[in-house]
N, C-alpha and C positions, 0 to 999 in steps of 0.2 A: 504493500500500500504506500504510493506517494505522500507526501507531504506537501500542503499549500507554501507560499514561502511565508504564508505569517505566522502556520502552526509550526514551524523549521527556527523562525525565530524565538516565537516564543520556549519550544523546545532548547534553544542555546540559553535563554535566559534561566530557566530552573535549571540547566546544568550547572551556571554560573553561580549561581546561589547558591548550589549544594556542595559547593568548592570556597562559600565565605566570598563571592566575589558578588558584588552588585550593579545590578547589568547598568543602574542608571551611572556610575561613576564611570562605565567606558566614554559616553561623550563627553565628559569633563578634562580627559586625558588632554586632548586639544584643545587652548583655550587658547587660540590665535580669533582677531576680529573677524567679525560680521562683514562676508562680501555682500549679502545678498538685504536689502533694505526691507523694513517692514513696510505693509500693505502693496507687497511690487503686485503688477498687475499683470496679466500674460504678452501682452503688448511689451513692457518692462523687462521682462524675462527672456522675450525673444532676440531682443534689444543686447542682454546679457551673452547669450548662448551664441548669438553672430560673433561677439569680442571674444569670446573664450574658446570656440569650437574650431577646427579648420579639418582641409582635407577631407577623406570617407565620412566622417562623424557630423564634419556642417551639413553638408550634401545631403546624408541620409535625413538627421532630423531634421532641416530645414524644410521638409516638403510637410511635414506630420505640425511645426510651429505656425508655416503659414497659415493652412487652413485654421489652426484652430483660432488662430489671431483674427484673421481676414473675413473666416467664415467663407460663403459660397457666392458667386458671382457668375452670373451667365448671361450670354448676348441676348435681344430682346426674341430674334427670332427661334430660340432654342428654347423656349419657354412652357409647347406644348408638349415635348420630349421630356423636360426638369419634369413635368406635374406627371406624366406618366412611369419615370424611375422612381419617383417618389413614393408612389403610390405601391409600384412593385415590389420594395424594401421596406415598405411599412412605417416612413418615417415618421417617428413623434410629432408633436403640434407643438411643443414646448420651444422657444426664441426662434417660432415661426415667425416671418412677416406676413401678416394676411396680405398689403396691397402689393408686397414686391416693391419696394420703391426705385426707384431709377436714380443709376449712380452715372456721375459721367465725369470721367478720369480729366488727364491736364491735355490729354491725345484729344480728347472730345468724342470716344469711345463713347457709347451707350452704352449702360449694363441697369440687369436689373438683381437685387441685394434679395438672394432665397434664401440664406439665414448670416442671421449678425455673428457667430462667433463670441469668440471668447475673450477680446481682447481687452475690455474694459474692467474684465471682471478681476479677482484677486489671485495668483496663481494658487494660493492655499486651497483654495475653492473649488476646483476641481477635481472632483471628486472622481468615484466610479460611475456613476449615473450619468454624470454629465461627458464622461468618456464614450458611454455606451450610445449616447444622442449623436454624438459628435461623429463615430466610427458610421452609423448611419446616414450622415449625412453626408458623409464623405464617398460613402456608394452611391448614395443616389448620382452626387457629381463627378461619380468615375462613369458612373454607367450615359449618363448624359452624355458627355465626350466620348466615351465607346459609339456611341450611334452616330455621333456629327464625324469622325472617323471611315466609319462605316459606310458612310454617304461619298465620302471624300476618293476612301479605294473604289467603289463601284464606277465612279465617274471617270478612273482611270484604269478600270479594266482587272482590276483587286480582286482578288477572292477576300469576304470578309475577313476582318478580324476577329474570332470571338474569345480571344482568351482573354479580355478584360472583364471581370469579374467581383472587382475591388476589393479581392486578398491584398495584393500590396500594398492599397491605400490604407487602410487598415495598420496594417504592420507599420507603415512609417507614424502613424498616429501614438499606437501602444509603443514604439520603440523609444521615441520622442519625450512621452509623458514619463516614459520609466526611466528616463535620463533626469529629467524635470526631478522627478519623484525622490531620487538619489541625492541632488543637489540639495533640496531643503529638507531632507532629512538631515545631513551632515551638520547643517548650517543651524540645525535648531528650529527651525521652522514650519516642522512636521514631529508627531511622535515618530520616537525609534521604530516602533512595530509599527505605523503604518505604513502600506503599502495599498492605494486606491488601483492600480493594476493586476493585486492578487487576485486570481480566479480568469482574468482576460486571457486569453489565448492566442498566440498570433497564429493567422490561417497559416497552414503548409501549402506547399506549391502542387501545382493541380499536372497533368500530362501537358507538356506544351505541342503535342501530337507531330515534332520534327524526329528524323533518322537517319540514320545513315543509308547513304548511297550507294545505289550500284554502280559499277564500273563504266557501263551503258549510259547509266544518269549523268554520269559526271563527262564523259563527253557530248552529250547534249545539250547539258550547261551552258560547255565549253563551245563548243560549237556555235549557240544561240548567243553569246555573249560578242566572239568574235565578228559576227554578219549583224547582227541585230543589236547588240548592246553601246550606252550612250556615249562611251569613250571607249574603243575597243581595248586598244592601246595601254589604257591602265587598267580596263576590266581581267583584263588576264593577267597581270601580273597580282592583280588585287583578290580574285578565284586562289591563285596558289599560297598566295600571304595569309590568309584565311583557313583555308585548310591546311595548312604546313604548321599554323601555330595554335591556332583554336583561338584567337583573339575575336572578341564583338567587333562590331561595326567604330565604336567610338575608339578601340583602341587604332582604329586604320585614322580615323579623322585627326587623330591628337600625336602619329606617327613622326616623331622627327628625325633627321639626318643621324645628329648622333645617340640614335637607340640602335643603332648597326656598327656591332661590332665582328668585322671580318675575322682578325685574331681568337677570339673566342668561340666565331659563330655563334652569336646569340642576338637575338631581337627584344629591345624591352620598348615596352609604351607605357603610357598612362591608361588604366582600363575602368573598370566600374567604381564611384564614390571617389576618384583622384588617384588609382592606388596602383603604383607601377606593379609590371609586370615580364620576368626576362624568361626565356623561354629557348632552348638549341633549334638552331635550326641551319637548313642545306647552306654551304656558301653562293652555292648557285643561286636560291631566293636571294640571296643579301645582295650578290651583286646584281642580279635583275633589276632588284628595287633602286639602288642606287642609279644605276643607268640612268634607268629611266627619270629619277630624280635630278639629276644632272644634265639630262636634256632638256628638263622643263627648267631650269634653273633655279634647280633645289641643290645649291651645294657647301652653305655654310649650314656649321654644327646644330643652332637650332632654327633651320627654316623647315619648313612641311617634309614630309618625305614625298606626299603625292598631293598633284594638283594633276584637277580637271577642268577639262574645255568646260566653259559653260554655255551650254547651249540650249541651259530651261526657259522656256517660255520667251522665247524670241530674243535669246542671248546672242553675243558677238562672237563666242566662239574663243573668248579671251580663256587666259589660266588663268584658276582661283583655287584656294585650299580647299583640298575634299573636304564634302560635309554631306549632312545628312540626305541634303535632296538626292544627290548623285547615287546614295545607295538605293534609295525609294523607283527612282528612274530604271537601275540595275534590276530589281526585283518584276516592275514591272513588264521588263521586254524581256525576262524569262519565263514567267509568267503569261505571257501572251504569245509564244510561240511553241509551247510544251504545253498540252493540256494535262499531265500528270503533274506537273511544277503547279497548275492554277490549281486542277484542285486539291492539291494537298496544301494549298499556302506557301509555296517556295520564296524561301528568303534568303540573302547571305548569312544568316543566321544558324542557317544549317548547314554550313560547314564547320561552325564549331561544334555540333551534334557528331558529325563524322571523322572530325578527328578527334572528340571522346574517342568513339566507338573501337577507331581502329587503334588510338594508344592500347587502349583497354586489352583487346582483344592480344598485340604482341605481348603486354609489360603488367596487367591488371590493372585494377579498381586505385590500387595506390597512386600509380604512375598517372590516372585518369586524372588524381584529384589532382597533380602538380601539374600539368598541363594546362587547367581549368582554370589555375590559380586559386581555387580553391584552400579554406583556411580551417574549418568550421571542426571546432574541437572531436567532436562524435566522428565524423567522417574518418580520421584522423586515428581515434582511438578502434575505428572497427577494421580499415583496412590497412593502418599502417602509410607511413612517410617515405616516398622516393627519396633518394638522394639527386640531386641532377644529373647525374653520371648514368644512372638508370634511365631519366627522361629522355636523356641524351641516347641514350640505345635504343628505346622505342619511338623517336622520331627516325631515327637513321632506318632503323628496320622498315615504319611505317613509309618512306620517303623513295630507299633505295638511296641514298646519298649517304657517303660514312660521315663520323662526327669525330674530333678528336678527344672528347671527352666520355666514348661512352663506353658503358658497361655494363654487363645486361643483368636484368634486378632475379633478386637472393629467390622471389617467391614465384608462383604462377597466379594467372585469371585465377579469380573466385567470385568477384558480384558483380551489381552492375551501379553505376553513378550517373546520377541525371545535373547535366549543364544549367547554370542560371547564369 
């Protein structure tokens, strides 16, 4: 039988007592000043958490601060989709606005205010209740933007999206308040045993229905990418970058010159939450990449490593830093000439699915997680830690290109590991 973490504490406190120790004399140990002012408000506190936070940990809670500060915002025309997620989530009526009032930013944006948030309110004050509102309303306006989404890929020929679901929005909410919840404990501004997140649950991640490729698939990719795709030229070196390293899309956008190190053979970028990431890979990807970046006149240490033509929406044809449209365009003109890529949702995102699959399959479930970049303690303690030497031999295996580092890992396959 689990333990809540408040029955976990309280359970430390009668230890503590039956040892002559008194649990309230642990916060007295530290009697350094009050960062944290009384009556701060959440607005106040987000205020706090921008100055103190940086990297993965701004990034992650700052999505879970704003909502709860800012509350929900949406354009006027999106108004009869809000009132229909709303209703499918079952949101509370509690710091409803009845009339919606109409907000209009310093842009001269329309908007109209579907809930006021929390920002006036005391951080003390937010409770579990007022979590539980909150988490709901942050579905309703994940699921709002899933549909104006929705709308968006059909018009360019998209197989929906439906994995938005607002488990993550969720998770950034509880992740956020339990960071909150931490800070004014320490600070005296909460009892020690409370905890308004005990009992919340952050969702687990749902099938994201991608796989690894056939051999066939992947030269039809390949194929459709070289005749049909928006830059060809960098589509295929950006296909082998991709599945050579298992990196997202954001680590190709944020890819700089000097994340390629030839000597070592390694590729590092910045990936999810800020959080570099280095990774063995072929000398032949590196110098592709570079080539190619030094024809486009990528060739000091931090310029881009790739720039594409831009030729969205009646562009000149000029070079700019890849970004996210470039992949969106990439998707879609695979997508539209594969009908197995449309309907299964083909995205560059599924090559980091397939280079799981195939680390996995030479080096295991360990080798999968370091590939991944993966951190997550449990993973960790169930299948065990690659050394890089090991990654390094199941990239070479998976590749066909040796590695100077590698060495092939102590253990065999045994599970399977799903990519986020």
């Amino acid at each position: 039988m689990s333990l809540t973490r408040n029955q976990a504490i309280e359970a430390a406190r009668q230890l503590l007592e039956s040892n002559g120790v008194s649990f309230d004399e642990i916060g007295t140990l530290d009697d350094t000043e009050s960062e944290l002012p009384d009556g701060m408000t959440m607005a106040d506190f987000r205020e706090h958490a921008r100055a103190v936070l940086s990297g993965p940990k701004r990034s992650k809670y700052g999505t879970g601060f704003n909502f709860l500060v800012d509350g929900w915002r949406i354009r006027e025309e999106e108004l009869t989709t809000a009132l229909e997620e709303m209703a499918n989530v079952e949101v509370p009526l509690p710091g409803c606005h009845p009339d919606y009032p109409l907000i209009v930013d310093d842009k001269g944006r329309r908007y109209l205010q579907m809930w006021a948030g929390y920002g006036e309110l005391e951080a003390t004050s937010i409770r579990r209740s007022r979590l539980e509102i909150a988490i709901k309303w942050k579905r309703a306006a994940t699921m709002t933007e899933s549909e104006r989404r929705k709308a968006v890929r059909a018009e360019s020929g998209l197989r929906p999206d439906n994995r938005w679901n607002g488990d993550g929005a969720a998770e950034a909410l509880i992740s956020a308040a339990r960071w909150m919840y931490t800070l004014l404990r320490a600070d005296g501004k909460l009892p020690p045993l409370l905890d308004p997140t005990d009992g919340l649950t952050i969702p687990g991640r749902g099938d994201p229905g991608r796989r690894e490729m056939s051999d066939d698939e992947l030269i039809e990719v390949l194929t459709t990418i070289i005749h049909h795709g928006p830059d060809p030229d960098l589509d295929r070196v950006l296909l082998r970058y991709h599945l050579w390293t298992g990196f997202r899309d954001i680590a190709g956008i944020n890819q700089r010159i000097d994340g390629f190190d030839r000597a070592k053979q390694t590729i590092t970028s910045i990936t999810k939450y800020g959080k570099a990431h280095t990774v063995p890979a072929p000398l032949s990807l590196i110098d592709d990449c570079l080539a190619l970046a030094a024809a486009r006149g990528s060739t000091q240490p931090d310029d881009p490593a790739f720039r594409t033509k831009n030729v969205r929406r009646g562009g000149n044809g000029e070079l700019t830093p890849l970004h996210k449209g470039h992949y969106e365009d990439l998707n879609v003109a695979v997508q539209a000439n594969l009908d197995w890529a449309r309907d299964e949702g083909w995205t560059i995102y599924w090559c980091r699915h397939h280079a799981k699959a195939r680390i996995q399959s030479v080096a295991g479930p360990a080798a999968a997680i370091a590939m991944l970049g993966h951190n997550e303690k449990l993973a960790i303690e169930r299948y065990g830690k690659a050394t890089f030497a090991q990654l390094a031999w199941a990239v070479s295996a998976m590749t066909g290109h040796p590695h100077p580092a590698a060495q092939p890992p102590a253990t065999p396959p045994t599970a399977a590991v799903t990519p986020s």
